[in-house]
N, C-alpha and C positions, 0 to 999 in steps of 0.2 A: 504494500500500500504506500504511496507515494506522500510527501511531508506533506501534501496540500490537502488529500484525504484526510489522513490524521488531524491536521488540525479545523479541518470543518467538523471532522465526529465530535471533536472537545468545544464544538461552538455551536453547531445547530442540533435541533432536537426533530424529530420525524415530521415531516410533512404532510398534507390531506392528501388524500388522494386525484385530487381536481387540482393539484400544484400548476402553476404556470412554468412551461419550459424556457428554460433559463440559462446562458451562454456565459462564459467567467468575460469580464468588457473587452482582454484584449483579441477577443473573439469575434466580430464584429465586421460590418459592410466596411470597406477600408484597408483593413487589416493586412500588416505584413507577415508572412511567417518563414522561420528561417529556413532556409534550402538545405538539401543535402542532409535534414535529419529526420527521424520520426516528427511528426505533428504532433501533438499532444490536443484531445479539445475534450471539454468538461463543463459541466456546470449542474443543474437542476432540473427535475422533473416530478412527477410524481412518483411517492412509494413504489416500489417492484414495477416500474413502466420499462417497457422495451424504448430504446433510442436508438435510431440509424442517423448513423453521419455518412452523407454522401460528397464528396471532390474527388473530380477525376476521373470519371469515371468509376469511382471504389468505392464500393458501399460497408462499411463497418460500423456492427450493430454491438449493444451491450447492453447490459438491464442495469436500471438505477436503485440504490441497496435502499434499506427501511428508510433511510433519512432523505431520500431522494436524489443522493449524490451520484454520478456516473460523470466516465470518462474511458476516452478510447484514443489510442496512438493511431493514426493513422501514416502510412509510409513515405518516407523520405520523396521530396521531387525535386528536379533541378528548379533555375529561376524562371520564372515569366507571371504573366498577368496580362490583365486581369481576369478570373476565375468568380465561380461561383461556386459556393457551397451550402447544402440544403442539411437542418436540423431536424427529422421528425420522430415525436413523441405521442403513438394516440392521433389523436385530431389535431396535434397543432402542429404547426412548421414555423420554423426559422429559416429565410432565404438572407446568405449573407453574398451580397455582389461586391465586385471589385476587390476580390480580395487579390493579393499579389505573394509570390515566393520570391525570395532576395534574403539580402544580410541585413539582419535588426543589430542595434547597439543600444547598449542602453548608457544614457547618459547622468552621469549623477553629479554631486557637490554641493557647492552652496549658492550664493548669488550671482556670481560670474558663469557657471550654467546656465542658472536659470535666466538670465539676463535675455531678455526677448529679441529678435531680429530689427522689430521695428523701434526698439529704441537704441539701437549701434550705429553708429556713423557710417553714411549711407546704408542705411537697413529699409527706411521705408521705400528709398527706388528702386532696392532689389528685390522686397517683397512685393511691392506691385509690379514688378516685370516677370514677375515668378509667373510660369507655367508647367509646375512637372506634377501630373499626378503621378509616378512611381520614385517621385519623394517625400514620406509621409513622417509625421511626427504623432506617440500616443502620449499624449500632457497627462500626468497623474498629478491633479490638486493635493495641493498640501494635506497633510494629515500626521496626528502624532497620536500615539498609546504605549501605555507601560506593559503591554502584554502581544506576545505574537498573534494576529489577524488574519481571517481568509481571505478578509473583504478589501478591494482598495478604497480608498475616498470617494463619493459618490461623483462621475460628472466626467469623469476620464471617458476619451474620445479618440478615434483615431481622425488626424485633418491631414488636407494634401499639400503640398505645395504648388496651389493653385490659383490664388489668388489674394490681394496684401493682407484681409484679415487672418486669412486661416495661416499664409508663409508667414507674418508679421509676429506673429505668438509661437513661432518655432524659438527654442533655443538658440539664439546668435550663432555659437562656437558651435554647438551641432550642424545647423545648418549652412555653415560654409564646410567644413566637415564632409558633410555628407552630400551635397551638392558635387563636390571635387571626386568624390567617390563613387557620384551617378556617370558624371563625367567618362573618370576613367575605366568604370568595370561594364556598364551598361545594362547592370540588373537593380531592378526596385531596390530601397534601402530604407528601410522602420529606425526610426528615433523613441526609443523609450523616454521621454522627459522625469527623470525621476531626481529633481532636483529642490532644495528647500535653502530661502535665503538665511545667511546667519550661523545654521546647523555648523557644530562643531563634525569631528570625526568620529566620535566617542555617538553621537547621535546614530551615525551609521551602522554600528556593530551592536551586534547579539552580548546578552549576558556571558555566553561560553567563549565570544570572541574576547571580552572584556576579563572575564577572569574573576568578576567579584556582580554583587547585586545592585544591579543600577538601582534602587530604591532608596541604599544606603549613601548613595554617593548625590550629591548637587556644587552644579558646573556653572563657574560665569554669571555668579548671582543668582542664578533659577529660571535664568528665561528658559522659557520651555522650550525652542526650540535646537536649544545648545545641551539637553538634558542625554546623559546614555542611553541609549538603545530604539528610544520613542518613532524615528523618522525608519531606522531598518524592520520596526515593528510590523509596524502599517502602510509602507509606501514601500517597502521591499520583499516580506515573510511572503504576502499573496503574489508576488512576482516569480517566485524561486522556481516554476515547473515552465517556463516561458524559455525554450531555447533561445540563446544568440549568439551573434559572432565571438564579439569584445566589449568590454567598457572602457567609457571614456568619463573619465574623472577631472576637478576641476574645484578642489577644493582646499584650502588650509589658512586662509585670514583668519578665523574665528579661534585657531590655536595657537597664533603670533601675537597675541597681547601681551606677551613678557616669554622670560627667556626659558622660564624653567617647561612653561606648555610647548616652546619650539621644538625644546631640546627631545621633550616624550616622543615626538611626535612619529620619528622615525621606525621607534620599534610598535607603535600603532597601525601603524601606515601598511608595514609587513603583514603583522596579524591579518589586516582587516583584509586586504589582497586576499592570502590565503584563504581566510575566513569565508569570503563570498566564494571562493570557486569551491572548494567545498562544498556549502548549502546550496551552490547551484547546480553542483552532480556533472560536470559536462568538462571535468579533466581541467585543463590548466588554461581554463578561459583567457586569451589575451587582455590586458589590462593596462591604458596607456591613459597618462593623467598630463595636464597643464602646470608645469612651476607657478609661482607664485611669481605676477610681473610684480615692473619696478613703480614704488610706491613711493609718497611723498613726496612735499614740496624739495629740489633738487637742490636749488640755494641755498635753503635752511641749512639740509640733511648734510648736505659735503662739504661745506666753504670752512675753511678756516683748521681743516687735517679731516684724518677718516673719520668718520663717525664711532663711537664707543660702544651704543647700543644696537646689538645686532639680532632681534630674532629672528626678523625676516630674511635675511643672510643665511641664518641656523636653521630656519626651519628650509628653506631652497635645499639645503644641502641634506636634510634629514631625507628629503623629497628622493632624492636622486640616487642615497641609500638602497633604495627599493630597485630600483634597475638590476641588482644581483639577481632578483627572483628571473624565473623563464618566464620568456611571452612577457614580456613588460618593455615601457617605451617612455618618455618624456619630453615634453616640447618644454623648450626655455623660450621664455615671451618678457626678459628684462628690456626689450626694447618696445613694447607694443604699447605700457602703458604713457599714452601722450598727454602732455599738459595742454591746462583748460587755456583761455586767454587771461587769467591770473599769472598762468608760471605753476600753478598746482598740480598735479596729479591725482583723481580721484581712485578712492579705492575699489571703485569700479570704470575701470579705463573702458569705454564707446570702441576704442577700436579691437570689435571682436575678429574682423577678417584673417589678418594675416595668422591668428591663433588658429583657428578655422579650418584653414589650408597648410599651417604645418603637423596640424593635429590628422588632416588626411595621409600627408606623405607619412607620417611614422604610421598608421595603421594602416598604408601599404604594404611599409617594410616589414612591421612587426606580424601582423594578422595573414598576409595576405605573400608575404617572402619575397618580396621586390627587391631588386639588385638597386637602387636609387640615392639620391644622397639626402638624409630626410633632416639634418641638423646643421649644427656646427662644431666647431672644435670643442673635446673634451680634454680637463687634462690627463695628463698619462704618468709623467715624474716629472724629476728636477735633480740639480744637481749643484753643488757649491764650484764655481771657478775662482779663480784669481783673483785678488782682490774684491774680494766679496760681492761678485756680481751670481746671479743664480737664472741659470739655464734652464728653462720650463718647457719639456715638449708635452704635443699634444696630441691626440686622435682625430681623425674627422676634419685632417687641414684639407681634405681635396685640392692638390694643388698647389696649395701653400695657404699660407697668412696674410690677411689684410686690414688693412684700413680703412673706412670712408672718404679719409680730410691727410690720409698721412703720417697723422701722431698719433701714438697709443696713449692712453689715460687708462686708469680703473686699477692701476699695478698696486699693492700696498707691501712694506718690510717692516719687520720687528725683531730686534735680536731679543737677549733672555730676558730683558726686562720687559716685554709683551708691549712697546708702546711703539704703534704702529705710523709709519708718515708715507707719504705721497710717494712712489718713488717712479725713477726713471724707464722706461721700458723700448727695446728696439725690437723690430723682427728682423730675425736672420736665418732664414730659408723656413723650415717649417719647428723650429723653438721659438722662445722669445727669450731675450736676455733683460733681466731685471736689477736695478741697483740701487744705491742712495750711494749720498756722500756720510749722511749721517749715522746708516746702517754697516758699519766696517764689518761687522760676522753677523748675518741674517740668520735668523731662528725658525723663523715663520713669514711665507709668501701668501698673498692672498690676492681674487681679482674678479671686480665686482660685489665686493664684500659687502654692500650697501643696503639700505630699503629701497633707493632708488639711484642704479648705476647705469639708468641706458637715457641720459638725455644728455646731445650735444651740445656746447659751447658751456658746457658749466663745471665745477671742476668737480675730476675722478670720477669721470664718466667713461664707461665701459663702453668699449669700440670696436675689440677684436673681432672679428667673423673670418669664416672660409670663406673663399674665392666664388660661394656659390651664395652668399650673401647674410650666411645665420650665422649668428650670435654664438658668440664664447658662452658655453656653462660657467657660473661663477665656481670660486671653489677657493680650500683652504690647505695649506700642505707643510707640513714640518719639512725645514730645507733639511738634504740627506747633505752631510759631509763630503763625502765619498772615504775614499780608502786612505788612509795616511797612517807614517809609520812614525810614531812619537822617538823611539831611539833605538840604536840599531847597535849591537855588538860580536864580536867575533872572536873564536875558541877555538882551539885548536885539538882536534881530534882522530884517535886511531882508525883508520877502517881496513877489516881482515878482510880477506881473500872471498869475495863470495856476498860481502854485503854492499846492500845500496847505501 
């Protein structure tokens, strides 16, 4: 019996016999389903009624138990659409049309998911020049509960991208996303919107992810929607028998309020990864999420040496931690977040596009095996030279290292006393060599170390990119000595016949 059976048994109690036949929502005229697996479809009927689900030509029947629950797999099919599929129970039918097979994703996080097309810069032209119905998004309304659910929020829908109301309420970064990936694959593509503003990560994961009883724990003051477990309750438990591709994630402001929540946040982040593929049964779901862009006024934040308070630094890099796991991916977006005509930077940067499109290319790479270049430079080591200058190569130069304007910024050096200053940076083939005058034995390199290291003309502003135009990952690195020999002496010794 499948988690979703189980837990209707522990939430509904037997139905009349006159029940109205009843489909779980993301079942529905619209509906994407994913290719290449069993179907799964379910919902309500009456007590011991026979149910035939017909697509495809394939008819598969099953009888609904005392409480009126049934569900039946029906067989894997490549992609196309649009289809029909007929529900009958008794006297009633369910005709579901347009429905479509392709790759669903389900997208989760917090406001910057959920962050709508029609309020991103240029979102409302592209949502009114939108015409694809086989791009479809299922919005699940917010909802929270301190107990696992069958049910989703009431009001969930599947819409097409068809025209600027229904494109205009897609996910921003999904829907450039998935546009890019109608684009390149040519099969229908389902958006699970299963995003809530605010929610911490702890909101996302189960008690057994968590390790202790979300009842006894209160986060962030008690808003409810930062509370453990409440948002995977309700807006994720009734999701769990939904095949799909990957997830795309898009969350962690709400755990960068200070340093000690950034710092957790890494060995959460893992769990919670694990966590879902697990409860979702379908092997090592790929799982590709958004860094945290660059944040705050730029002025403020960098003028006058590096800034001292880092979580958001700490927690980018907690972020990227997670790339050890298989099937995982991350888009670095410290350049996307633009300031207003203040010079500010909201903490919900409009320009969702280019996040969008590079969240496509890595669930090319990662989901889909694409030979392609879906990032920028990562780092790889470093090394102490001469006169205290430190050699940082990288990954992912395609080509080499560059500039926009020429000059590198964004370098910082700290020897043992931990106090870090501005320092000098060239590129020289595919390293970059980094110095100060005031750092003679560098301890610690850093680049991009900022809340916000991706805006030009202001100082220690993060510049580097490959040749293909994406951004340096920021990052943090004890510089490695190298090998050196403190003091050297010589003895004079017998050697017999026979030894080395």
């Amino acid at each position: 019996m499948t988690r979703l059976l189980l837990l209707a048994a522990l939430a509904l109690a037997a139905l009349p016999a006159s029940a109205q036949l009843q489909l779980f929502p993301t079942l529905a005229s619209g509906a994407v389903l994913q290719r290449d697996r069993p179907i799964p479809v379910w919902g309500q009927a009456a007590a011991d009624a026979e149910v035939a689900v017909t697509f495809l030509g394939t008819t598969t029947t099953t009888t609904a138990d005392a409480a009126g629950r049934w569900r039946v797999d029906l067989p894997a099919r490549s992609a196309g659409g649009p289809f029909v599929m007929t529900v009958v129970s008794g006297t009633q039918t369910r005709t579901l049309g347009s429905v479509y097979v392709g790759d669903v994703f389900l997208a989760s996080g917090q406001s910057n998911m959920e962050w709508p097309l029609s309020q991103a810069d240029g979102g409302a032209a592209e949502a009114a020049a939108a015409d694809d119905p086989m791009l479809r998004q299922f919005k699940v309304p917010k909802g929270l509960s301190n107990e696992p659910s069958d049910t989703l929020p009431s009001g969930a829908t599947w819409a097409g991208a068809t025209s600027a109301a229904s494109t205009g309420a897609f996910s921003a970064v999904a829907y450039y996303a998935g546009r890019d990936l109608r684009a390149e694959l040519g099969i229908p593509i389902g958006i699970l919107n299963v995003s809530y503003g605010g929610s911490r990560i702890e909101t996302w994961m189960s008690e057994a992810m968590l390790g202790y009883d979300e009842q006894d724990v209160v986060l962030a003051g008690g808003e409810p929607e930062r509370q453990p477990t409440v948002a995977w309750n309700k807006m994720m438990v009734p999701l769990l028998d939904v095949p799909v591709a990957g997830v795309l994630w898009y969350q962690g402001e709400s755990n960068a309020d200070n340093l000690d929540d950034a710092a957790a946040y890494g060995d959460l982040f893992r769990t919670m990864i694990t966590g879902w593929r697990d409860a979702l049964g379908q092997g090592e779901v790929p799982f590709i999420w958004v860094q945290l862009p660059n944040f705050g006024d730029p002025q403020t934040v960098n003028e006058g040496g590096p800034p001292t308070f880092d979580a958001w630094p700490i927690l980018r890099a907690e972020q990227s931690e997670a790339l050890a796991l298989p099937a995982t991916g991350e888009v670095v977006a410290i350049d996307t977040g633009l300031p207003d005509a203040t010079g500010a930077v909201d903490i919900h940067p409009r320009n969702k596009k280019p996040v969008g499109e590079r969240l496509a290319l890595v669930v090319r790479e990662v989901v889909y095996g694409e030979d392609l270049v879906a990032g920028g430079p990562r780092y790889a080591a470093n090394a102490l030279l001469e006169e205290g200058t430190v050699a940082v190569t990288f990954t992912g130069a395609t080509d080499g290292l560059t500039t926009a304007d020429g000059t590198l910024d964004g370098f910082t050096l700290a020897g043992a006393d931990g106090v870090f200053v501005w320092a000098d940076a060239v590129i020289d083939g595919d390293r970059v060599l980094v110095s100060s005058p005031s750092v003679t034995t560098p301890a610690t390199v850093r680049y991009a170390w900022q809340f916000n290291p991706g805006n030009p003309g202001v100082p220690g502003t993060a510049d580097l990119t490959n040749t293909a135009g994406f951004p340096a990952a920021p990052f943090e690195a004890v510089v490695n000595p190298g090998f050196s020999i403190a003091s050297f002496g010589s003895a004079r010794a017998t050697i017999e016949a026979g030894q080395s």
